[in-house]
C-alpha positions in Angstrom: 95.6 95.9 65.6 99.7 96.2 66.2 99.5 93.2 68.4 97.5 94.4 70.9 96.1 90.9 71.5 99.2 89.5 72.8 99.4 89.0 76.8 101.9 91.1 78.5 104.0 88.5 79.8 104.7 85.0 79.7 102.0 82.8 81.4 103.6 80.4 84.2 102.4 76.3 83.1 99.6 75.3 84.8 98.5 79.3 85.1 94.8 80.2 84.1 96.0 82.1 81.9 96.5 78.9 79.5 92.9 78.7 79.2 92.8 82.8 78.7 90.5 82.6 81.9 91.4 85.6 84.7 90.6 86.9 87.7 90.0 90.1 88.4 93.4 90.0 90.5 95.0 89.7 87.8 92.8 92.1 85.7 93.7 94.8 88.5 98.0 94.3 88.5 97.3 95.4 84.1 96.6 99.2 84.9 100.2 100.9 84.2 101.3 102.9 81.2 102.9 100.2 79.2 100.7 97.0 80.3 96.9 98.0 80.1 94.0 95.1 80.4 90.1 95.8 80.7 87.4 94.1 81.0 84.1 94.6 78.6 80.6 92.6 79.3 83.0 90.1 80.8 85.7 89.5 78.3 89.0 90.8 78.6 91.0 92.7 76.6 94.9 94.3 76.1 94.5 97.4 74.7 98.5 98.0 75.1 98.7 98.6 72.0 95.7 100.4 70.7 95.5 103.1 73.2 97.6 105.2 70.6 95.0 104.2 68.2 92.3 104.8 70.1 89.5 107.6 68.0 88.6 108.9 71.7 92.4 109.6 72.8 94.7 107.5 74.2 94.1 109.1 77.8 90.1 108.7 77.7 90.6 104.6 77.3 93.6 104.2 79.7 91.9 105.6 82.5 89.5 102.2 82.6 92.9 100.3 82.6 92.6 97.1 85.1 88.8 97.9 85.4 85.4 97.0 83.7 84.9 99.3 80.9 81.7 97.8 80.3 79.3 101.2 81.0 81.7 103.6 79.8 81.9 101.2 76.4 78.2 101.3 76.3 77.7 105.4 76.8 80.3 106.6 74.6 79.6 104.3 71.5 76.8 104.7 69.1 77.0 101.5 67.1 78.5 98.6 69.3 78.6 96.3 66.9 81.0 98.4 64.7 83.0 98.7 67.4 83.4 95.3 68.3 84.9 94.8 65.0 88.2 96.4 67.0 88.0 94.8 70.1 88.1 91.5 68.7 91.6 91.5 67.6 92.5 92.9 71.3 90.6 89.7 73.4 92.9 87.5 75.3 90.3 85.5 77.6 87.4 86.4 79.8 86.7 86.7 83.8 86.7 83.1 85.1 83.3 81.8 86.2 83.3 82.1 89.6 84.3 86.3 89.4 81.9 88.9 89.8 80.4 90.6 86.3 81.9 93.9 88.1 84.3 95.3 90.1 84.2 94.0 93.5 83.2 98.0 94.2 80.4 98.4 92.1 76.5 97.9 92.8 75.1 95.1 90.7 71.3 96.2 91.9 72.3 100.0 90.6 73.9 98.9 86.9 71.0 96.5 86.1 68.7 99.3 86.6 70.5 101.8 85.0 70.5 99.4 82.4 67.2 98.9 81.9 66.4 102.5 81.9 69.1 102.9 79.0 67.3 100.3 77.0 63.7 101.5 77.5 65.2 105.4 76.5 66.4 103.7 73.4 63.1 101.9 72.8 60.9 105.6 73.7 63.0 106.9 70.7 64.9 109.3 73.4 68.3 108.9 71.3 66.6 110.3 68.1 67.4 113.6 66.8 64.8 116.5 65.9 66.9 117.8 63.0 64.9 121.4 62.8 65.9 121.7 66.6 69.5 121.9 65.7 69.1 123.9 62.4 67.3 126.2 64.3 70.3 126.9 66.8 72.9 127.0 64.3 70.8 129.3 62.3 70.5 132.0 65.5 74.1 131.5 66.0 75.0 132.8 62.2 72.1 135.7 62.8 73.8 136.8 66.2 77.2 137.0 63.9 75.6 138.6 61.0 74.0 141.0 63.2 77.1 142.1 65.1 78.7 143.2 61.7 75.6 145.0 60.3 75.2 147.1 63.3 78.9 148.7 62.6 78.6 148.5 59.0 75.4 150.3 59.5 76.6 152.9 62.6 79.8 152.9 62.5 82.5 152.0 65.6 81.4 153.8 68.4 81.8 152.7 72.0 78.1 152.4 72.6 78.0 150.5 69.0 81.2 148.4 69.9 80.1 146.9 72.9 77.0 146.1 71.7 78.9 144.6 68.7 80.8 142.6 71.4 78.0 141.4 73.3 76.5 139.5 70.1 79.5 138.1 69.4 80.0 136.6 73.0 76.5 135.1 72.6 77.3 133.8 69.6 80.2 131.9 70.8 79.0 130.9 73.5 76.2 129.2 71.9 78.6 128.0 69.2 80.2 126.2 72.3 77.0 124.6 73.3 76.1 123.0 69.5 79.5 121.8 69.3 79.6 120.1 72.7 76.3 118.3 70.7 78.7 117.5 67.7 81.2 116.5 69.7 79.1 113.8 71.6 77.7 112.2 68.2 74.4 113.3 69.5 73.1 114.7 66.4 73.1 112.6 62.9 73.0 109.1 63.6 76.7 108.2 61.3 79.2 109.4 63.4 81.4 110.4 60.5 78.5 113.2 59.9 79.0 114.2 63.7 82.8 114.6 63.5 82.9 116.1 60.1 80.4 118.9 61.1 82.0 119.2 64.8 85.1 120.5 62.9 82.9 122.9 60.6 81.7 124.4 64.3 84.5 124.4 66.7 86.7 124.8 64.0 84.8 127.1 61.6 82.8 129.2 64.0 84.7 129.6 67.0 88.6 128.9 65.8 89.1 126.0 68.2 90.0 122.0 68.0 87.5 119.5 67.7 90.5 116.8 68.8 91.9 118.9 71.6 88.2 118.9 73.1 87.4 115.4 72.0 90.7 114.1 74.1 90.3 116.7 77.0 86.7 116.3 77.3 85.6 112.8 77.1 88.1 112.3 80.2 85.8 114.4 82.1 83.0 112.1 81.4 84.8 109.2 81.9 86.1 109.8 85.2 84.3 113.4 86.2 85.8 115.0 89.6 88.4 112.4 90.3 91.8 114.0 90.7 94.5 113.3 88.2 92.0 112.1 86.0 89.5 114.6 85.4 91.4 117.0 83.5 88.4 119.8 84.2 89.5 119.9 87.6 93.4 120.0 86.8 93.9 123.6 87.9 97.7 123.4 88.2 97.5 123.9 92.0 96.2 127.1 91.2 93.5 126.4 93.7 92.5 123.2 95.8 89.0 121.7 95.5 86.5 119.4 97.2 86.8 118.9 101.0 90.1 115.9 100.6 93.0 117.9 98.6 93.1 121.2 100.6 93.4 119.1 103.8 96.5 116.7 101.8 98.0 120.4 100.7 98.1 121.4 104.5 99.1 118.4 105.8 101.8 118.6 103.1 102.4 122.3 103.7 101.9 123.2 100.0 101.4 126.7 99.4 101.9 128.5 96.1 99.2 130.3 96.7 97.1 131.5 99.6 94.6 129.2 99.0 91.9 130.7 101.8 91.7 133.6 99.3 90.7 131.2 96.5 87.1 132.8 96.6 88.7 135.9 96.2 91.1 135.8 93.4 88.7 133.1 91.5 87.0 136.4 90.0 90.8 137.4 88.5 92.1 134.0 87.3 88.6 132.0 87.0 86.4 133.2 84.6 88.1 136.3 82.7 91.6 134.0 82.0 90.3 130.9 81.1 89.2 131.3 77.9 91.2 133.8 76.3 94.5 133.2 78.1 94.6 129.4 79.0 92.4 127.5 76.6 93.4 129.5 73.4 97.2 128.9 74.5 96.6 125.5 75.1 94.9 124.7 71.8 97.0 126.2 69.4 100.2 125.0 71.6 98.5 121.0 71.5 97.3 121.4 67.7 101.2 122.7 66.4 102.9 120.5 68.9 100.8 116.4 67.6 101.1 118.3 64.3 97.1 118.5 63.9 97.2 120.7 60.6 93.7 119.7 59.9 92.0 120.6 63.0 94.7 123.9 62.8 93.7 124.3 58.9 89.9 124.5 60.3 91.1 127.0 62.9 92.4 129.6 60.9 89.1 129.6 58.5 87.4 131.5 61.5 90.7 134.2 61.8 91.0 134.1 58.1 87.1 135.1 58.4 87.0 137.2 61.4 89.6 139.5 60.3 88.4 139.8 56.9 85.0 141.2 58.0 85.9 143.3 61.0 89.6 144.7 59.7 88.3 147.4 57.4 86.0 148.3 60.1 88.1 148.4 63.0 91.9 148.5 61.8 94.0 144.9 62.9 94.5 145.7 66.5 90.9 147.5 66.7 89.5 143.7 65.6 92.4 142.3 68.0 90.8 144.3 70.9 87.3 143.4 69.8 88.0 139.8 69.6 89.8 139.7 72.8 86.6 141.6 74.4 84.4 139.0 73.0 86.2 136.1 74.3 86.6 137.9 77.6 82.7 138.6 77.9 82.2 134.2 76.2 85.0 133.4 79.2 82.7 134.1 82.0 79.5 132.9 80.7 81.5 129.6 79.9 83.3 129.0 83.4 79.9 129.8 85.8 77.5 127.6 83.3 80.4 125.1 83.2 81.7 125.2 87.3 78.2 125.6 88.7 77.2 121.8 87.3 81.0 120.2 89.1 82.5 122.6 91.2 80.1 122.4 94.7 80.1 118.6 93.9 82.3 115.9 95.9 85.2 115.5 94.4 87.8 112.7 94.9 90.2 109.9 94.5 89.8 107.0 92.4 86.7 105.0 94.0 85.8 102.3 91.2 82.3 103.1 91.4 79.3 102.3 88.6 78.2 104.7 86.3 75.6 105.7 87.7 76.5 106.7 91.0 79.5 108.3 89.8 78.1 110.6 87.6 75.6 111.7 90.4 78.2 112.4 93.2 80.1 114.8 90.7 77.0 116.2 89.3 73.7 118.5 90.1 71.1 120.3 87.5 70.0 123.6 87.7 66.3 124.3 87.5 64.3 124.1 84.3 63.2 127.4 82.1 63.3 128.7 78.8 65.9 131.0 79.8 68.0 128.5 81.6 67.7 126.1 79.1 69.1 128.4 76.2 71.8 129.6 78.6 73.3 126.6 79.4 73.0 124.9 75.8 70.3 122.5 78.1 73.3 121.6 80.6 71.2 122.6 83.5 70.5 119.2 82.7 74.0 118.0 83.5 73.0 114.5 85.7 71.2 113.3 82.2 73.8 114.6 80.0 76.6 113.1 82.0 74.6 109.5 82.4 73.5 109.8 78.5 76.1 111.9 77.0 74.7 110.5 73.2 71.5 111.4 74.1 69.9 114.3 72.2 69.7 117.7 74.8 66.3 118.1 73.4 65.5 115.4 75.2 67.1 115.8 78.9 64.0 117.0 80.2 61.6 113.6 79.4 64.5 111.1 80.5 65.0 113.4 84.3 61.7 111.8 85.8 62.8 108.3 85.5 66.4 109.0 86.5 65.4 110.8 89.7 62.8 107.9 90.3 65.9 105.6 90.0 68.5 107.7 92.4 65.4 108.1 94.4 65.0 103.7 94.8 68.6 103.3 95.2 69.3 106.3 97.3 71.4 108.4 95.3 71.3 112.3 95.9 69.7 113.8 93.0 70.6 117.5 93.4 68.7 120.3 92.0 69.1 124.3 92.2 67.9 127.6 91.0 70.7 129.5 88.7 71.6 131.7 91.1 72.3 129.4 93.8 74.5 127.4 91.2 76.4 130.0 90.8 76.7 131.1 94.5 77.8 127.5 95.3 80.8 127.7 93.5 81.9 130.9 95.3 80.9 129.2 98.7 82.7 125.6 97.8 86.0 127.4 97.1 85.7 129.0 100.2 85.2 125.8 102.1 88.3 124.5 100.2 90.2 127.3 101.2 89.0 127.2 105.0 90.0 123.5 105.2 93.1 124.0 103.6 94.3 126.9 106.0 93.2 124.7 108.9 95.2 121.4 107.9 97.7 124.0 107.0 98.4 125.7 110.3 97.0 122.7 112.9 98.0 119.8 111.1 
């Protein structure tokens, strides 16, 4: 493993460290760039080394630097034992008898449950896939596309036709974004090469994106969801401030590149009509060109090579450029209120160490159960299950939610449900408190 097994330094005589028995003391001073310990089910580990290595990014593992890994290990991994098989080269000792399983900031009472629920899902057969659920959805998502060309083929490129034409398309990327956030999780077949290989097919195939760019951006968000600088969902290039602590450190610090107490306001300008078709589409291409990605790039320009070949003799290049651009505008909104509804309103903060469990919660709420709501949202109305079970199946979000609200309700943990509409209202009303506390730290502070 490149000799990620070796300690960082030279162990004084005498020193625990002999005996490759630690404290978490020492665990904790292991969290920088180039010297990176963690601790899993007790034993520790220096991942120096392998972070380059990592399949998940280097980013996703670093953030649990100096920390216990142990619930993030058990989330993200389908077959432990497999992976095991790389952490053995990486051990160097294990916490000293006397230390804590945890983090001295983590409640032992709330992972033993959460626990327990995990392994009773498992054993109620709640990480199993219905394989016709998923055909099913990938089918309407190829009908929607197949549609969208027949009606122009059929009636030729007239605006009432067009937009029409560009509303199917939206909704078929947008639910192309939903079944490959499944893909991406390893939530469907139960070999993870089958996940990833088909995950390309999708984000690459259908929708002319990177299954690495989202596997490195997005599995920080679950890792570490809301915390600032390393939450890369809520890196918003100081576009805007969030939560209720960085506008009041911006107007302490008398930051302002831009008037943040209109966030609310220009949110509807840069927020949901940019993100997609300016930002993410620059981003990708920019990340897959520049770590030379020429797989995940090859996989990219099927959908173009695709796209343009269908709609060209229809529409003319920049007719199909305009159409394209349309579609993606129309996918950007649906994408950003589904996607900031389930974060946005939620706290949002620095680094606390916390367990799983109670982390996911603070940063997360649902959004009420329906047909409707469900198919919207690819079933992340659902978000506190799919954040605390990201393997799990969606199909199954909705049998899992009694016993985890039974759970935050024994242990005191805000389990926060809305409507849609007040989801989406809450994101308005959260960047205006943001702004508001930013203008006062600003001027009064």
């Amino acid at each position: 493993m490149g000799g990620g097994g070796q300690l960082a330094d030279t162990p004084e005589p005498g020193s625990s460290r002999d005996a490759g028995v630690f404290t978490w003391e020492e665990v904790q001073k292991h969290s920088s760039r180039k010297d990176q310990w963690l601790v899993i089910n007790r034993k520790v580990y220096n991942i120096t080394q392998w972070t380059k290595r990592h399949p998940g990014g280097s980013s996703v593992i670093s953030l649990y630097a100096g920390e216990d890994a142990t619930e993030a290990f058990t989330a993200f991994h389908p077959d432990l034992n497999f992976v095991r098989k790389f952490l053995k080269p990486l051990l160097i000792g294990e916490l000293a008898a006397a230390e804590p399983s945890q983090d001295p900031n983590k409640n032992i009472a709330i992972i033993q449950d959460f626990e327990r629920l995990r392994v009773q899902a498992e054993k109620d057969g709640l990480f199993k896939t219905k394989p016709l659920f998923f055909c099913l959805h990938l089918g309407h998502i190829l009908l929607l596309e197949i549609l969208a060309w027949t009606l122009v083929w059929l009636w030729g490129t007239g605006w009432t036709v067009t937009l029409l034409c560009a509303a199917l398309l939206a909704t078929s990327q947008a639910q192309a974004g939903w079944l490959q956030h499944d893909f991406g999780h390893l939530s469907v077949f139960r070999k993870s090469k089958w996940n990833h290989l088909v995950h390309k097919f999708v984000i690459g195939h259908l929708k002319g994106a990177s299954a690495n760019w989202w596997n490195h951006r997005h599995f920080q968000h679950h890792a570490k969801p809301n915390i600032f600088r390393k939450d890369p969902d809520i890196n918003v290039m100081d576009v805007f401030v969030l939560g209720n602590t960085q506008p009041v450190e911006y107007g302490i610090k008398k930051i302002k590149k831009m008037p943040y107490n209109r966030q609310h306001e220009y949110f509807f300008l840069l927020g949901p009509p940019l993100l997609i078709p300016v930002f993410y589409n620059f981003n990708i291409f920019y990340t897959m060109i520049t770590r030379r990605d020429w797989v995940d790039l090859s996989w990219a320009m099927t959908y173009y090579i695709r796209y343009y070949f269908c709609f060209v003799p229809l529409y003319g290049f920049w007719g199909s450029f305009a159409l394209q651009l349309f579609a993606r505008f129309l996918e950007s909104h649906w994408f950003v209120w589904v996607t900031q509804m389930n974060h946005l309103p939620m706290e949002m903060e620095h680094e606390k160490r916390q367990d799983w469990m109670t982390t996911q919660l603070l940063s997360t709420c649902n959004v009420e159960q329906s047909f409707f709501n469900d198919w919207f949202s690819g079933h992340l109305n659902f978000q506190i299950e799919h954040h605390l079970f990201p393997r799990m199946p969606r199909h199954n979000y909705h049998l899992v939610a009694p016993q985890v609200r039974a759970l935050c309700e024994k242990h005191g943990i805000p389990y926060e449900m809305k409507s849609l509409w007040r989801g989406m209202v809450d994101v308005v009303r959260s960047l205006k408190k943001s702004g508001d506390l930013w203008l006062d730290a600003y001027l009064h502070k």
